[in-house]
C-alpha positions as a Markdown table, in Angstrom:
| # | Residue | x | y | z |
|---|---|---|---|---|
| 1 | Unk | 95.7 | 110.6 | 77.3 |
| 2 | Unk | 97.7 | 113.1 | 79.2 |
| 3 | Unk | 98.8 | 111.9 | 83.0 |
| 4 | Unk | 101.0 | 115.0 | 83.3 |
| 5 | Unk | 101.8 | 118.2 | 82.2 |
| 6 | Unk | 104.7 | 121.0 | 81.5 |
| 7 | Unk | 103.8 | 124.5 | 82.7 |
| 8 | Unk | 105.8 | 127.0 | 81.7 |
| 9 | Unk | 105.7 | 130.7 | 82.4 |
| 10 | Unk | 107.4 | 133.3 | 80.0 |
| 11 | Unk | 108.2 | 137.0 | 80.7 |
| 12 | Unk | 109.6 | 137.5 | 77.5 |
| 13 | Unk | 112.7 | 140.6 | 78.0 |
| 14 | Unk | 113.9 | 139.1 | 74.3 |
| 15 | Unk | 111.0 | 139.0 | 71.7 |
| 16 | Unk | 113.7 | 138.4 | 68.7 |
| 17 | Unk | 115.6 | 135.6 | 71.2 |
| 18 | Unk | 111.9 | 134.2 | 72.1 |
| 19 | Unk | 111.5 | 133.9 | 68.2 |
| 20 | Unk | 114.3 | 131.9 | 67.8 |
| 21 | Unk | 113.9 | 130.0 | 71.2 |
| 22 | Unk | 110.5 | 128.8 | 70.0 |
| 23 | Unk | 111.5 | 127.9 | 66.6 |
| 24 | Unk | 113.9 | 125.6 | 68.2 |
| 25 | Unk | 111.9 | 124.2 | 70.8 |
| 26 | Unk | 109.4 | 123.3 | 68.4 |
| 27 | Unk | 111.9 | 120.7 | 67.0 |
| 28 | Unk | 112.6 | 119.5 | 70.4 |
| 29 | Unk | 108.9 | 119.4 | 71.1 |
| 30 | Unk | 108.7 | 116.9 | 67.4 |
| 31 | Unk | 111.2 | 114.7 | 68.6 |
| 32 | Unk | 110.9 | 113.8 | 72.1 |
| 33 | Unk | 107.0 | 113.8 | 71.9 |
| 34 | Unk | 105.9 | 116.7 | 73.7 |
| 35 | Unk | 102.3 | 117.6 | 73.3 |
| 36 | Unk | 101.7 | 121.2 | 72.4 |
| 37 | Unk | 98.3 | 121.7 | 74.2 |
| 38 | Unk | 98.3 | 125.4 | 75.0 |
| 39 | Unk | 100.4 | 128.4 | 73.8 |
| 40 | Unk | 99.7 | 132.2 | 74.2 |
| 41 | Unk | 100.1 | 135.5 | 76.0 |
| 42 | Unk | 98.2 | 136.2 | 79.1 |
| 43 | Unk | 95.1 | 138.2 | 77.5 |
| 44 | Unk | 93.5 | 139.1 | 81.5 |
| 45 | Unk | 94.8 | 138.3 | 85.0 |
| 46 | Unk | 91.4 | 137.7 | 86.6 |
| 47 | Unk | 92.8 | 137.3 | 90.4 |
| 48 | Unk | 96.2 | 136.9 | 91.8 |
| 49 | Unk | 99.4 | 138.1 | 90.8 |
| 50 | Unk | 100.8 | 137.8 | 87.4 |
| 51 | Unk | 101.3 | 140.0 | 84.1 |
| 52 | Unk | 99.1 | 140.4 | 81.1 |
| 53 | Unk | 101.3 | 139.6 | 77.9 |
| 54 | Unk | 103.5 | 136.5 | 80.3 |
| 55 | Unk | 103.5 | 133.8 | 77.8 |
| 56 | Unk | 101.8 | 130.3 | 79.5 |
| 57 | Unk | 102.9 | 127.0 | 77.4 |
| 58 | Unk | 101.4 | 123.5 | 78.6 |
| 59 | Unk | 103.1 | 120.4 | 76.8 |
| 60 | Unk | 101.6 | 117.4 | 77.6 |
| 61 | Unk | 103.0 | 113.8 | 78.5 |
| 62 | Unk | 102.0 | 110.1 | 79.6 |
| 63 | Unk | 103.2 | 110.4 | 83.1 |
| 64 | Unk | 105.6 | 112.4 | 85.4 |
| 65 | Unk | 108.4 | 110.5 | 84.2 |
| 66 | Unk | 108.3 | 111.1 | 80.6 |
| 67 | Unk | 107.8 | 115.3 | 81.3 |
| 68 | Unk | 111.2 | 114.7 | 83.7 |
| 69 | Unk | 112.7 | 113.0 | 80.6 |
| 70 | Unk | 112.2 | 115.8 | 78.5 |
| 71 | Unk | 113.4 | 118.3 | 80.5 |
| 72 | Unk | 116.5 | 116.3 | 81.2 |
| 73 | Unk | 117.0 | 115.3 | 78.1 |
| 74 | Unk | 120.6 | 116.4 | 76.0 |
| 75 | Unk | 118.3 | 118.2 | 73.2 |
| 76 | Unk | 116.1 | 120.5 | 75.8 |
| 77 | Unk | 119.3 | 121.3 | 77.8 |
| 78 | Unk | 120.9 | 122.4 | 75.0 |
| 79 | Unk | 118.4 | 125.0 | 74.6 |
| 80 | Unk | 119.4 | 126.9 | 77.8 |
| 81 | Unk | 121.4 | 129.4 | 76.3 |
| 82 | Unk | 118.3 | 130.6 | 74.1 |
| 83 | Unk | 115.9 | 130.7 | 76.8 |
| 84 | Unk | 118.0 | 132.6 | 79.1 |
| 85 | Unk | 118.7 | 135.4 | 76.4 |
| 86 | Unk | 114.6 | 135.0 | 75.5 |
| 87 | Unk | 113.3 | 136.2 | 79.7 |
| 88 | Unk | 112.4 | 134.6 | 82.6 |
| 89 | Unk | 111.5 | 130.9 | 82.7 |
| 90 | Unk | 109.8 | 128.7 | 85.1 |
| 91 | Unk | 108.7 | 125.5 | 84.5 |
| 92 | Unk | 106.8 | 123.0 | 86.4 |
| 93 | Unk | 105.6 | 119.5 | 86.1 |
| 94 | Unk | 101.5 | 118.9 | 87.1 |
| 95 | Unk | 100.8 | 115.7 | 87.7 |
């Protein structure tokens, strides 16, 4: 059972850098026990503002603290450089 959630927007500026930036998050993902519950391009905005093709990813986690954990953690930060040449990232915790 999920008690919170990592949602993270992608407008990908890099789809050879996003490549890459997935396959290594994938690993991260494996080892700090991320659950990979959605990934995909934005198909339709139905109402609001936002872009069709903007990748959504939703990881799930116990609790807050465990999604903060990840996202602090030595493995996801060292990641940085890869998202940053991949587009524009934001990333949220729902809890």
């Amino acid at each position: 059972m999920h008690g919170a959630f990592i949602l993270t927007t992608v407008t990908v500026t890099d789809p050879a850098a996003f490549t890459d930036y997935r396959s290594a998050v994938g690993k991260v993902n494996a080892l700090l026990g991320g659950d990979m519950l959605v990934r995909g391009a934005v198909a339709e905005v139905l109402e609001g503002e936002g872009a069709a093709g903007e990748v959504v990813v939703v990881l799930g986690f116990a609790d807050a603290a465990a999604a903060r954990a990840y996202i602090a953690s030595p493995e996801y930060a060292a990641l940085a450089p890869l998202r940053a040449a991949a587009g524009r990232f934001t990333i949220r915790v729902v809890a």
